[in-house]
N, C-alpha and C positions, 0 to 999 in steps of 0.2 A: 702015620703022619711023620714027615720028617724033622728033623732037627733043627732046621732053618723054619719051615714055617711055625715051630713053635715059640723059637727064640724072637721072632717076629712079631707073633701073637702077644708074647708075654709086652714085649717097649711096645704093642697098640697100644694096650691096657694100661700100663706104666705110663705112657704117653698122655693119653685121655685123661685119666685120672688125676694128672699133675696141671693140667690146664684148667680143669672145670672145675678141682678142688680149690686149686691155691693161683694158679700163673692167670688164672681169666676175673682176680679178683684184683690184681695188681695194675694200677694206670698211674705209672711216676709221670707228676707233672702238669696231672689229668690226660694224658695223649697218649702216652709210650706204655702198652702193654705186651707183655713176652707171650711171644706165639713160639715155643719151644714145639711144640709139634709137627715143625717144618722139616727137623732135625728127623724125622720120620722118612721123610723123600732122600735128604741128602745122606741116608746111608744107604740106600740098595746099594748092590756090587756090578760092577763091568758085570756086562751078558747075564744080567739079570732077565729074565721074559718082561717082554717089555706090556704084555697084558696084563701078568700079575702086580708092575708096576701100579698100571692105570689104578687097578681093582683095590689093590690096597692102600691105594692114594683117594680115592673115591669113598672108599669106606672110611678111612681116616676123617675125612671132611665130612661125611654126612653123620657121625656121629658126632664132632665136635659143634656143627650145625645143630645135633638137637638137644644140646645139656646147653650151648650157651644162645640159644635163640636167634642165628643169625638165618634164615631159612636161604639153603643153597651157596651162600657167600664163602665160604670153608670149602666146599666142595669144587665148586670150579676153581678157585683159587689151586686149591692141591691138583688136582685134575691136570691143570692148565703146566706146573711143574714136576710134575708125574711127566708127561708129554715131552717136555724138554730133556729132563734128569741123564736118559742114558745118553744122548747125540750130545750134553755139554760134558758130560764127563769123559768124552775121550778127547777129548780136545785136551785135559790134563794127563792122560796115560800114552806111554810109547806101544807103539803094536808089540814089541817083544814084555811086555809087563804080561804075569802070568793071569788065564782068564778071568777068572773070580777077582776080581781086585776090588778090594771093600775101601772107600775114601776113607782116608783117614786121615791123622796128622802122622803119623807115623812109615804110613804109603806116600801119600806123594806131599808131604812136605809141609812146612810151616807154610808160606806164603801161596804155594799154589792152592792149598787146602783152603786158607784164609778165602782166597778170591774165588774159588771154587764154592765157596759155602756162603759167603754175603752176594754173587748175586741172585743164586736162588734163591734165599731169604731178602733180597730187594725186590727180586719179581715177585714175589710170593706178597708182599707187603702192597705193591704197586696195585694189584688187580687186587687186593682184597678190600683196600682200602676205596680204589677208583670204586668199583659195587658197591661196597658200602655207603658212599657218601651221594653217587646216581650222579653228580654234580662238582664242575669245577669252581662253583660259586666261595667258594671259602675255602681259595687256593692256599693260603696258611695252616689253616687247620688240617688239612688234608696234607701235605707238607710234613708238618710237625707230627702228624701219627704214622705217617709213612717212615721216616729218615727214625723217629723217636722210638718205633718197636722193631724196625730195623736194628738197631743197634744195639738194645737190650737183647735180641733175641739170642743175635752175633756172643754177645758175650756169653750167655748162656752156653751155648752149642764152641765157642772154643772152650770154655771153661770144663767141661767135659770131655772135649776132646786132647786136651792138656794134660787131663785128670787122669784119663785113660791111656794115653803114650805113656804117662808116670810108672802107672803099674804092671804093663808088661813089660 
């Protein structure tokens, strides 16, 4: 097995375990809770296989799906930005960037990183929340858990990537 899908395997696990233990018991405000597992799509690298994409964004979701009872809503949600992940991220890399280029703050930059990672953690939010709620009837509330773990999540996912520029 390679070294990449281990490293991979280990932040699932890492991943999972930090949502179901501690990040999916957190709702500041009652609305805004950290879906730090997003942070799972938005590191694959340029010319990653875009199936093992799909599969590992799939599997990401249908486990998170069965510790925190949301059946399927995790799953398409990741899915849905699985799907997107490699065609937005070239939109931030020039063609002479070397191929494997892993997003980071430290590759392409404070700001393009920033907007690179809050809209997939906005789409990620948008569709998870639209399933979830089935209904535009309580366009506030719907609102306030979109933009509200939006932004938690954001901080989360620069906070680490901050944390991580730091130490190499």
């Amino acid at each position: 097995m390679s070294v990449d899908v281990m490293k991979r395997a280990a932040l699932f696990v890492l991943l999972v375990l930090a949502q179901t233990m501690i990040l999916g018991r957190i709702h500041l405000f009652g609305f805004a809770t950290p879906l730090l597992y997003v942070y799972f799509v938005i590191l694959f690298p340029r010319n990653y296989p875009k199936w093992a994409i799909l599969l590992w964004s799939f599997a990401m979701g249908l486990v998170i799906d069965i510790f925190t009872n949301t059946p399927g809503l995790a799953a398409a949600s990741m899915t849905l930005i699985a799907v997107v992940q490699p065609y937005y991220l070239e939109m931030f890399v020039s063609r002479e960037d070397f191929e494997e280029l892993q997003p980071s703050v430290k590759n392409l930059g404070m700001v393009k990183y920033l907007y690179y990672s809050a809209v997939l953690t906005m789409l990620y939010c948008i569709v998870f929340f639209t399933l979830e709620m089935f209904s535009f009837f309580d366009l506030g509330d719907w609102l306030r858990c979109m933009v509200g773990s939006s932004v938690i999540t954001m901080v989360l996912i620069m906070t680490f990537e901050i944390v991580d520029s730091k130490r190499s």
